[in-house]
Each structure stands twice: as C-alpha cells, then as structure tokens.
C-alpha positions as CSV (number, residue, x, y, z in Angstrom):
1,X,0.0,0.0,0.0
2,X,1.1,3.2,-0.7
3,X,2.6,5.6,1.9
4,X,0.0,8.3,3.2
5,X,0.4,11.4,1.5
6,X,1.9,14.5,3.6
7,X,0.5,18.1,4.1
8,X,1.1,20.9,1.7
9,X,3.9,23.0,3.9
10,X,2.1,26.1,2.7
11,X,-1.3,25.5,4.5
12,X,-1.7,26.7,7.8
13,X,-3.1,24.3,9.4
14,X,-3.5,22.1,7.5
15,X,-4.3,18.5,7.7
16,X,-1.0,17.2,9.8
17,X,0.9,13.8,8.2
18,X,-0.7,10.4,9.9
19,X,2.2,9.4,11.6
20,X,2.2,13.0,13.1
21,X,-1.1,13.1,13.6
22,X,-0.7,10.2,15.4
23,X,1.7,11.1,18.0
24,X,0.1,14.3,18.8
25,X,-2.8,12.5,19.7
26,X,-1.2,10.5,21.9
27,X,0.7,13.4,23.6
28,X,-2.9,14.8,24.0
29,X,-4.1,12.5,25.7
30,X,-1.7,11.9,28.2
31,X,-1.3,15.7,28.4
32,X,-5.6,15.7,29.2
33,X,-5.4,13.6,31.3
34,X,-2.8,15.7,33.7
35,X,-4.3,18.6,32.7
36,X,-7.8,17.5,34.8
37,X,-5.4,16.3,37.6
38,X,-4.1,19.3,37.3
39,X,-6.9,21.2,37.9
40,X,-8.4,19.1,40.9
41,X,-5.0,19.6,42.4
42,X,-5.4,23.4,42.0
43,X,-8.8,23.2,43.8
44,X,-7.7,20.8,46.5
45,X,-4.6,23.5,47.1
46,X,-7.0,27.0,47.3
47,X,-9.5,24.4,49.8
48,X,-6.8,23.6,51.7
49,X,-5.2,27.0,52.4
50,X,-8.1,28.9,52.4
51,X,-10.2,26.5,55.1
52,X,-9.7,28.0,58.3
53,X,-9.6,24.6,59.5
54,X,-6.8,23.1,57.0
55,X,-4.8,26.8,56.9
56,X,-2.4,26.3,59.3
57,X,-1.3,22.6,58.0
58,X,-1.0,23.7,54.0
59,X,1.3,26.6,55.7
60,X,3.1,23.8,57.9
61,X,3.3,21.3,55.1
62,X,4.4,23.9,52.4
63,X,7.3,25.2,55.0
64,X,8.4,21.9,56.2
65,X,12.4,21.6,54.9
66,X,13.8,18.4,54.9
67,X,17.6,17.1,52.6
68,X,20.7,17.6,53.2
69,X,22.2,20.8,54.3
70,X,25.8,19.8,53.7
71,X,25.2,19.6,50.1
72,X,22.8,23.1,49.8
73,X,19.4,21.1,49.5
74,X,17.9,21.6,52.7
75,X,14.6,22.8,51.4
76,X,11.2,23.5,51.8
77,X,8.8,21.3,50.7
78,X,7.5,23.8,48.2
79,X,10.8,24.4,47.1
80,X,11.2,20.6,46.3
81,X,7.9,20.6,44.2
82,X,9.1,24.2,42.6
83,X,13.1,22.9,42.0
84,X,13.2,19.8,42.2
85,X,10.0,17.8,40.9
86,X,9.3,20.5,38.3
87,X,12.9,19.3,36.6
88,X,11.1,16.8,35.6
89,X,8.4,18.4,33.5
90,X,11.2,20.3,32.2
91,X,13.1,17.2,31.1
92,X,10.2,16.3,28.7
93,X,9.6,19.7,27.4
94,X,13.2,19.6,26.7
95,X,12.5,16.2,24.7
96,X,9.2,17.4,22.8
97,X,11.3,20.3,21.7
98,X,14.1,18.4,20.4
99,X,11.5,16.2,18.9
100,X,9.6,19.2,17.4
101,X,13.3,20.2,15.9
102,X,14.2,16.9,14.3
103,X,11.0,15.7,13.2
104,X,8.1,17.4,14.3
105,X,6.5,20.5,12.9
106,X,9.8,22.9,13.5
107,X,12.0,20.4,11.5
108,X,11.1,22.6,8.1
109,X,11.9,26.3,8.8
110,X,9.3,27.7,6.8
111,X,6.5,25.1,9.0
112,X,8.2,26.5,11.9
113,X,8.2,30.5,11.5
114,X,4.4,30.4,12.3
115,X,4.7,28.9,15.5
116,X,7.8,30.5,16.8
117,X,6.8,33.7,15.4
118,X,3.0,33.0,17.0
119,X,5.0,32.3,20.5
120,X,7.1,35.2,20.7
121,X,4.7,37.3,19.9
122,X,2.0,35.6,22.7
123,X,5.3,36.4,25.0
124,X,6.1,39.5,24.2
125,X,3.1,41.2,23.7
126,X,1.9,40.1,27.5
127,X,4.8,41.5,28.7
128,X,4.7,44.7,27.4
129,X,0.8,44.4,28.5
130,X,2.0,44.1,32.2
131,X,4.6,46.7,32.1
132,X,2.1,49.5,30.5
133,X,-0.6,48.5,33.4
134,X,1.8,48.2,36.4
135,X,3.6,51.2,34.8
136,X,0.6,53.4,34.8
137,X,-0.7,52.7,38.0
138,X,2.6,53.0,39.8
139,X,3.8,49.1,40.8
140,X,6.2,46.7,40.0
141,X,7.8,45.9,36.8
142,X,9.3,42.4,38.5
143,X,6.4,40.5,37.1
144,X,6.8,41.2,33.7
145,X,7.5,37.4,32.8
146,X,4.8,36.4,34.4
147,X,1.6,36.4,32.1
148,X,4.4,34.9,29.4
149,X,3.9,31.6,29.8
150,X,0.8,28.9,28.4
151,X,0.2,25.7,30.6
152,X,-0.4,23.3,27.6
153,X,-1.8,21.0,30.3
154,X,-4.2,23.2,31.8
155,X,-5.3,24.6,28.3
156,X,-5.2,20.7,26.9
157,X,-7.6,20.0,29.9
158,X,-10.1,22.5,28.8
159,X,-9.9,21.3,25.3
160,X,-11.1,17.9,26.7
161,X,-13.9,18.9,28.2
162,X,-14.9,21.6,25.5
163,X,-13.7,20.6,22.6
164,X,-13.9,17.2,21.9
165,X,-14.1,17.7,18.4
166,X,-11.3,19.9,17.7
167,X,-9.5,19.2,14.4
168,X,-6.1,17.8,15.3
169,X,-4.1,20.4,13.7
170,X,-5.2,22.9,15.6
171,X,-4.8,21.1,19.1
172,X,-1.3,20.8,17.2
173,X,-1.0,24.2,17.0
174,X,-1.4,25.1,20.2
175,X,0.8,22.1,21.4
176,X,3.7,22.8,18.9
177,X,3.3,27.1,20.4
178,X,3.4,25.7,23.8
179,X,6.6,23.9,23.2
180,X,8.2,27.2,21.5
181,X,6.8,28.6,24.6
182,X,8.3,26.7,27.5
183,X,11.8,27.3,25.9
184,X,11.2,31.0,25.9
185,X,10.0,30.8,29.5
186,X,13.2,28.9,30.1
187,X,15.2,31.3,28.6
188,X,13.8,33.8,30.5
189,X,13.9,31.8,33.8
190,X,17.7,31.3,33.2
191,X,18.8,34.6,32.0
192,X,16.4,37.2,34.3
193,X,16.2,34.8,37.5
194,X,20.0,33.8,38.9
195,X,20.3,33.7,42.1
196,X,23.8,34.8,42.7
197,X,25.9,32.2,40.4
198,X,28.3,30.1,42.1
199,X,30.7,29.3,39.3
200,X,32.0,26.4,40.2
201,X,29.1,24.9,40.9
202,X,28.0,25.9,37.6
203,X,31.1,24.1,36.0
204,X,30.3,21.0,38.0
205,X,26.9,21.0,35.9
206,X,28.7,21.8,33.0
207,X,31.0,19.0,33.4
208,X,28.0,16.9,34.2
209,X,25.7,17.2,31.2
210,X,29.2,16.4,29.4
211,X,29.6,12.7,30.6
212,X,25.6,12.7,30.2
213,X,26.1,13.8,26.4
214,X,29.2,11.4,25.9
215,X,27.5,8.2,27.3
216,X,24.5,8.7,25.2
217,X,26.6,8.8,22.1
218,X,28.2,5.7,23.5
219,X,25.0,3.7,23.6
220,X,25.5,3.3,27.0
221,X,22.0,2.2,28.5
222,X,20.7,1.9,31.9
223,X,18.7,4.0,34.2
224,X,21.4,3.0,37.3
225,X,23.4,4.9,35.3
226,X,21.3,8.0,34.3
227,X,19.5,8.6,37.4
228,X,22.1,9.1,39.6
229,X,24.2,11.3,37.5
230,X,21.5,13.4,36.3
231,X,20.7,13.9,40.1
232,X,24.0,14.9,40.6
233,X,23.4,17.5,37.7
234,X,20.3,18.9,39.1
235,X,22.2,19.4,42.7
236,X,24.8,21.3,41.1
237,X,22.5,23.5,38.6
238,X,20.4,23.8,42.2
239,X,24.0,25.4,43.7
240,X,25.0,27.6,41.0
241,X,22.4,29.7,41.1
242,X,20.8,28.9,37.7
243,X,17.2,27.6,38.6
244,X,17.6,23.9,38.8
245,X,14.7,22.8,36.3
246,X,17.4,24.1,33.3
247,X,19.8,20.9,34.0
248,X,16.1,19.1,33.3
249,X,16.1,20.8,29.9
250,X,19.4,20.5,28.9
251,X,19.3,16.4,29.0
252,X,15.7,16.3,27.1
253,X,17.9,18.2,24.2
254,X,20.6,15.4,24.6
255,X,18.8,12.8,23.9
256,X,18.3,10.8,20.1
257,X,14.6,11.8,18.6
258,X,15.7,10.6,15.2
259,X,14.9,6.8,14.6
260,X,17.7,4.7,13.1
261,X,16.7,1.7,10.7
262,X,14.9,-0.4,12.0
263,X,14.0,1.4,15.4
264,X,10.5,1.5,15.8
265,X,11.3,4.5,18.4
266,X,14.1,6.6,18.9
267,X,15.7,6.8,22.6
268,X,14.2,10.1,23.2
269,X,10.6,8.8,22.2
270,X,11.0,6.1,24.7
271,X,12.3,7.9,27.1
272,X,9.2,10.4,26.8
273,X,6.7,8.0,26.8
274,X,7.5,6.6,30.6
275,X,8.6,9.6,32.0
276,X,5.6,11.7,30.4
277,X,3.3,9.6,32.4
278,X,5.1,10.7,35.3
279,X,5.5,14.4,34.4
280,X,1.9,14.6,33.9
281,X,0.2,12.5,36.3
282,X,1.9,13.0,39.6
283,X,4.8,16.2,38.9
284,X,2.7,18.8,37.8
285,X,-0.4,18.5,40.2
286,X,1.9,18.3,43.5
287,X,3.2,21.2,41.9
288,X,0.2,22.8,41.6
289,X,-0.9,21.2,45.3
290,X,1.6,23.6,47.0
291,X,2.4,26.3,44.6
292,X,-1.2,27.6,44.0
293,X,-2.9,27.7,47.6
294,X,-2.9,31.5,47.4
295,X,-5.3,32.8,50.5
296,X,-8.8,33.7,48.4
297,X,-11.2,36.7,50.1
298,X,-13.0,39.0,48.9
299,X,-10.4,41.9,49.3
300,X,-8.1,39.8,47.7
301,X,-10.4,39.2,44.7
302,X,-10.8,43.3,44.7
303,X,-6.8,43.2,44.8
304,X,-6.5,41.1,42.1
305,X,-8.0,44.3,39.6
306,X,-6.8,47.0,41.4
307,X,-3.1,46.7,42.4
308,X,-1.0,47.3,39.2
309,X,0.9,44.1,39.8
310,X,-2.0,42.2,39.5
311,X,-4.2,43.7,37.0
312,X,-1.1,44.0,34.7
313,X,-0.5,39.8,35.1
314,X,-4.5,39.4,34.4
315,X,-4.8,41.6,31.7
316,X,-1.6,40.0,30.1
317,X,-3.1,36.5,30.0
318,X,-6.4,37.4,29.2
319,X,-5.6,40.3,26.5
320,X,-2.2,40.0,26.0
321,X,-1.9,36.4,25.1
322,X,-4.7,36.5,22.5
323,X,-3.9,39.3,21.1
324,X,-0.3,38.2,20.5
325,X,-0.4,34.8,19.5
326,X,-3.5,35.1,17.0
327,X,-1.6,38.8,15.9
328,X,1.7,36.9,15.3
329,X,-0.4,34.1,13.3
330,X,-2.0,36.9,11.1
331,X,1.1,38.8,10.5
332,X,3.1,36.0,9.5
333,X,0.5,34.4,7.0
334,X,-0.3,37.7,5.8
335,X,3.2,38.1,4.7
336,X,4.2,34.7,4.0
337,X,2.8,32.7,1.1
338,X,1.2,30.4,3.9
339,X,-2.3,30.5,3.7
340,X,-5.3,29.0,5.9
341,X,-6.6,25.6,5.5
342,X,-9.7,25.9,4.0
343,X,-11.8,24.1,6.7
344,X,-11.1,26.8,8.7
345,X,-11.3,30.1,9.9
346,X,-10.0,33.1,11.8
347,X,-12.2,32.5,14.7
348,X,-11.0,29.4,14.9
349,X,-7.5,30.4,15.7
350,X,-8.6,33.4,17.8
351,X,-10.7,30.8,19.8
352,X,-7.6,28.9,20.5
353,X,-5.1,32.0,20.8
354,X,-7.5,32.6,23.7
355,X,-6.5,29.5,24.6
356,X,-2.7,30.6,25.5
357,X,-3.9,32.7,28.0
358,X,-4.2,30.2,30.4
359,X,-0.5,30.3,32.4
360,X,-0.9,28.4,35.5
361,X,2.4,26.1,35.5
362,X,4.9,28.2,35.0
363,X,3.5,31.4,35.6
364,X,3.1,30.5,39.1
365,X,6.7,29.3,39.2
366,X,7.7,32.7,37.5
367,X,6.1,34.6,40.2
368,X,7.6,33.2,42.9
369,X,10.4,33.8,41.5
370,X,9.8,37.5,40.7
371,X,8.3,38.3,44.0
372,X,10.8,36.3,46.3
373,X,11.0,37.7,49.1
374,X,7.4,39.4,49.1
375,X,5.1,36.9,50.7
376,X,1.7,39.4,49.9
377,X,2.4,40.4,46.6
378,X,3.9,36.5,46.0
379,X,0.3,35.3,46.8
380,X,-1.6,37.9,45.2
381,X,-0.1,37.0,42.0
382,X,-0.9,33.8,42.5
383,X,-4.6,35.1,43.1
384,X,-4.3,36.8,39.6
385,X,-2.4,33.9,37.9
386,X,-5.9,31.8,38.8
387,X,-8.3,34.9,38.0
388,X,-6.6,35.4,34.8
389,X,-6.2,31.9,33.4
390,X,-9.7,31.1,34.9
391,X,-11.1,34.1,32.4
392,X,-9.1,32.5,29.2
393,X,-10.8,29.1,29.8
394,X,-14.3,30.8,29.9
395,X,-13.5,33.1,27.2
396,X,-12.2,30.2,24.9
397,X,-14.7,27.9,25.8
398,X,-17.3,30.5,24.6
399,X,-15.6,30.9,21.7
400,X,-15.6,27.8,20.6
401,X,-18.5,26.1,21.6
402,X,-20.1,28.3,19.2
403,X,-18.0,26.8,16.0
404,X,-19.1,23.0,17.7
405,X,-21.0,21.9,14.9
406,X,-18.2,23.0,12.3
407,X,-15.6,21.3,14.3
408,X,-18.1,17.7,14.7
409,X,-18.1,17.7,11.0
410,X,-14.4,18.6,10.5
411,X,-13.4,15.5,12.9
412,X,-16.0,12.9,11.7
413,X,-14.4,13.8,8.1
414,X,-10.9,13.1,9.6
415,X,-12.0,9.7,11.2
416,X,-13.7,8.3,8.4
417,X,-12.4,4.6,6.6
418,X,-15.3,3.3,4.6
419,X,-12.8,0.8,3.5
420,X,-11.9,-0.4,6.8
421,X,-7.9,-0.6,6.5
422,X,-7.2,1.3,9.5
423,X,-6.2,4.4,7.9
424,X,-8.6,7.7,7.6
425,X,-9.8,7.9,4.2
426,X,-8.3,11.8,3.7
427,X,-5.1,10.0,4.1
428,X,-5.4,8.0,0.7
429,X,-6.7,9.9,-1.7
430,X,-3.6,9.6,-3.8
431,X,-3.4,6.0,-3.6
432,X,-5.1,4.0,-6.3
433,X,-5.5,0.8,-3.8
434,X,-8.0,2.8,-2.2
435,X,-9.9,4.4,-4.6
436,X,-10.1,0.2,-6.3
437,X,-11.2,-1.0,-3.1
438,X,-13.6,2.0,-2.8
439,X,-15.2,1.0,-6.3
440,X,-15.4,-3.1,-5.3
441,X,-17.0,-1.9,-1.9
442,X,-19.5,0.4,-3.9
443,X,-20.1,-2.3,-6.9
444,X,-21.0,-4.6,-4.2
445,X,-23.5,-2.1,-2.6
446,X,-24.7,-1.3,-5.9
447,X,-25.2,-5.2,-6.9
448,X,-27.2,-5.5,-3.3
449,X,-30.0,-2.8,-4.4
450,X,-30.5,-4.3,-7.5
451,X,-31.5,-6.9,-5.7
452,X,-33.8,-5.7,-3.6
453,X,-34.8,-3.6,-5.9
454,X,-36.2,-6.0,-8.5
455,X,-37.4,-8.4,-5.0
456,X,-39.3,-5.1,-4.2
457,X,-40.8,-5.0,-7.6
458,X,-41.8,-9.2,-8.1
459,X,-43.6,-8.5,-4.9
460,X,-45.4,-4.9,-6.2
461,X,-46.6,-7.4,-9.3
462,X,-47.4,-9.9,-7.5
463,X,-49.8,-7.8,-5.1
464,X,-51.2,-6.1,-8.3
465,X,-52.2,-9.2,-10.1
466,X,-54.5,-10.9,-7.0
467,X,-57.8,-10.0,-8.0
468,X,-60.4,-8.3,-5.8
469,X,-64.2,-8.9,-4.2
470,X,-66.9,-7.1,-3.2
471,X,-66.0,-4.6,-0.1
472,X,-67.0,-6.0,3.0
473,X,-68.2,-2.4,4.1
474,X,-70.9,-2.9,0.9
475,X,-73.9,-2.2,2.3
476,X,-77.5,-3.1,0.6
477,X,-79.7,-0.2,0.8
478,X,-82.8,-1.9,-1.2
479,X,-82.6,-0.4,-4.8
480,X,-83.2,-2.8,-7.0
C-alpha cells in the first residue's frame, strides 16, 4: 500500500501527516489527562489554604524543609515541588522540543516560522501588557514574565472537556506554540532569575551534562546509570544559582529523537513515553498542590483588579496572550505565502489564541520567583495567575462552543475509513488501492440494491395481479 500522502507545507493548518497526527494524539491524551489532575489539584490546594480549619497545615506542610544541608538542598517542601520535581516536567519539554526540531512540525523552517513567530509574539506582547498597566498605576515591573507563559496541560484539559471535536491540527498548533513557549520561558527563567551564580558549581553541571552527552553517544544504557548522575546534575544547577529545572532541559535536548533503521522509536521517544506519564500524572499536580494555595477573600479578589501588579498579570493573560499569538499568526500568513486551511477560519485560531492565556504552570513558578522575598504580593499574583487563566478558559470555551457543529463535521471527516484498513480515508486519496477497493465496496453495494430492488418490484406485481371482491363495508340499501 502506498505511503500516506503529507501536508502541503504552505497551509496553515493544514491536515497534519498520519504518523504526526498520530503522535500528537497520543501526547494529548496523556497531556488531558494531567491537565484535569491538574486542575483538581489546584482546587484541592486553594480548599486547603483557604479552610480555616486546614490553613495552618497547608502553611506547615508547604514550609516543612527536609535534605541535606551539607550539600545546599535543605529545602522547603515547596521548594522541592518548585526545583526539584518540576525538573522533571522540564526534562520532557526539553525532549518534545528536540522532537519538534528533528522531526516534528519545527523540522522545516518555513512550517516553523508560524509557530515561533506565533510564540514570541504571545510572549512579548503580554509582557509589554504588564509593564504598561503596572507602569501606569505606579507598581512593579518584577512581574513582567509572568503572564508569558501557556500551561499546555491546563489549556489541553479545557480542550477535553470543550472541545472534543477539535481538528487535530489545531490542538497541534497550540501544542507545537506551547513547546516554543516553554523554551522562551526557560530562557527567561535562566537569564532574568540567577540567584547569585556560584561558578563552580556551575562548572560541576557543566561538566555533568558532558559525561551525560558522551554516554548517550556511547549507547551506553541503563537507568542505574542516568538517574544518579542526572541527580548529581540537578544538585549542582540547584547550587550555581541557575534555577535547577534548566539541567532538566538541557538532558531532554541530549537525547536521540531521530529513529535509526529499523528502530520502531528513537531513545528520546521512549524515554518520553515513561517519563511523560510521570510528568503529567503526579509532577505537575503536587506542583500545583503547593504552589497555588494563594489565601482567596474577597479583598483579595478586589486586589486582584486594582493593584498594578495584579491587574497588569491578568490583563496580560487574558488580553495580552490572545492578542499576541492570533496577531503573530496573522502577521506572519499575511506576509508569507502560507495561507489558511480551507476548513477553517480566523475565529478558529482566535478561539484557540484565547487559549494561551491560560499560564498556570509556569507562571506560578515565575512569580515566585519575581516576587521572592514578598510573601503578599507572591500570593496575590498567584490570586491573579488563577483569576486570569480562569477568564481565558471561559473566554475560549465560549468561543468555541459556538464553532461546535463546524468542528463535529471537521473531525467525523478526519476519522472516516469506509474501506476499513485502519487508515482515515483523507489519508489516501492519492493511492489508487484505495480508490479500487472503494469501487469493489461500492459495486458490491450497488449489486445489493439491484436486488432488492427488483425483489421489491416481483412482490409490487405480484400484489397487483391478486384480483379483488366485493368490499365487506358494501352495504345493501334496497334499490333494485
């Protein structure tokens, strides 16, 4: 059988390749499935701190320190979710990126301007969105990274709930943007939040990520290997100053996401898929669990749109994000020969540009680390970080429950194999196999209504040729 075709590079969002199509559906769905564990963990974490019964043990908990001091890891529990768990998530972004680089949707430069181009824009454009507010109104310009970010996971777990029809290119749109994404908030994370760099430590890591980088070209396998020295790494990126969940990146960029002859998956593919479950099902929520119990009143809700701080991270989600991403999509098709995918339309990507405005994740990781120091403004952010991200998911669930219908249509479309092969029909329409097993499959139909249609007429003939008596409602009414 004939390969399936590919998608025309100059359609935006267009139909993706199956293989592709493939693995971003399962990435989705391990992705929803944190993201609603996610999002029970958020609302476990604001009941807990805000119960005046359970306050003072989410406080406890959060501030409990426990590791070894000799070796500068004697932190907080919060800490170990922010630093040290969190490395973790980071490891896989590091590998979806290098996946997206190699043979994913930024593997062609001229697929990838629209979603790096859509990214920094959805980054920048918050940014300068908090700065303007929180300039204005007199506050702090600390917090400008913070409305940056996207939680794919949080936004993937609205997307579950909302839009279960969604074509898959543009859930892989928005995944591919929040992979661009997470290496700009890494970026930023590394380069605006050092913590006083310890340059030897710093070598140590450096050193580190070397033997890491040699034994994978080595073939060496083993996790008794890996885990320990990538631990090591993480300690001494946690010393240097650098925050810790960079050494998490750096390795997902190590590893192989090209597949040799013969491999069925490349190192980094298998690496993702059992730590991914990981990352998603248990690393991000106990993040969540003690990084966004901010206390919730009703002066803090007031707060939330009247500080400058906080109104400028709100409004930078909300406005910022959607503005920028769908802005950066419009700019860059306007002026590139890509074009939109006939199937659909601008509202579409504003829908899911609206999308990107919900941070959670990192954003709340970005705040502690712009506020550190400020335990009030640290939790008001986080306040805003929810309010804002809360307001996206309304705003894009609006949006697109109104293009429903359009979208059903579109996926049923996508799904369809009248022939039964196991591959979508819109994947073989340059194949002649298909189009011969289509025409046996539609002779045979054809030969099956002849049949019942000249069945149907013997019977009409047969009923027409019985012949008929008097009614049995005749009734005599004595004329002669």
């Amino acid at each position: 059988m004939a390969a399936p075709r590919t998608r025309n590079r100059s359609t935006f969002l267009g139909r993706l390749s199956l293989p592709e199509r493939t693995f971003v559906a399962d990435a989705l769905r391990t992705e929803t499935v944190g993201g609603v564990l996610l999002l029970l963990s958020a609302i476990a974490a604001l009941i807990w701190a805000n119960a005046p019964a359970l306050r003072g043990s989410y406080e406890t908990i959060s501030n409990y320190h426990l590791g070894p001091a000799s070796l500068g890891l004697h932190l907080s529990i919060g800490h170990w979710a922010a630093d040290g768990l969190l490395a973790i998530f980071f490891f896989v972004a590091g590998i979806e990126l290098k996946r997206e680089l190699v043979a994913g949707e930024l593997r062609d430069p001229r697929a990838a301007v629209l979603p790096v181009i859509a990214a920094l824009c959805g980054m920048a454009v918050p940014a300068i969105v908090y700065a303007v507010t929180s300039a204005t109104g007199g506050g702090s310009l600390a917090g400008w990274a913070v409305p940056t970010a996207t939680d794919i996971a949080f936004a993937l777990a609205v997307l579950a709930v909302i839009g279960t029809s969604l074509p898959s290119s543009l859930r892989a749109f928005l995944l591919t943007l929040a992979v661009v994404d997470d290496l700009g908030a890494i970026l930023i994370i590394a380069i605006f939040f050092p913590h006083g760099l310890n340059f030897a430590a710093l070598a140590g890591a450096v050193v580190g990520l070397a033997v890491f980088w040699v034994l994978l070209r080595k073939g060496v396998r083993g996790w008794y290997v890996y885990v320990p020295l990538a631990l090591v790494i993480w300690g001494l990126m946690y010393n240097s100053g650098i925050h810790a969940t960079i050494a998490g990146v750096a390795m997902g960029l190590m590893l192989r996401c090209h597949r040799h002859e013969g491999e069925e998956r490349s190192p980094g593919e298998r690496i993702e898929h059992l730590v991914r479950p990981l990352s998603a099902g248990l690393v991000v929520p106990l993040f969540a669990l003690f990084s966004a119990g901010a206390v919730i009143s009703g002066g803090a809700l007031v707060d939330v749109f009247t500080k400058p701080e906080t109104l400028g991270v709100v409004l930078g989600l909300v406005v910022g994000k959607t503005i920028g991403v769908f802005g950066g999509t419009w700019l860059t098709v306007r002026f590139t020969r890509a074009s939109l995918s006939d199937d659909l339309a601008w509202p579409d990507v504003f829908a899911v540009a609206s999308l990107a405005g919900i941070g959670f994740t990192v954003s709340l990781l970005i705040g502690e680390l712009a506020f550190e120091g400020d335990a009030v403004l640290t939790s008001e952010v986080k306040a805003a970080v929810l309010t804002g991200s809360l307001i996206a998911a309304v705003f894009a669930t609006a949006l697109l429950k109104v293009r429903n219908a359009k979208y059903r249509a579109l996926c049923e479309d996508e799904e369809r194999d009248e022939d039964l092969d196991g591959v979508p029909d819109v994947y073989e329409q340059d194949d002649p196999a298909y189009h011969l097993r289509m025409a046996e499959i539609y002779e045979r139909k054809a030969a099956e209504h002849r049949r019942l249609a000249l069945l149907t007429s013997a019977e009409s003939d047969t009923s027409n040729d019985t012949p008929t008596g008097p009614t049995a409602d005749a009734t005599d009414d004595g004329r002669p």
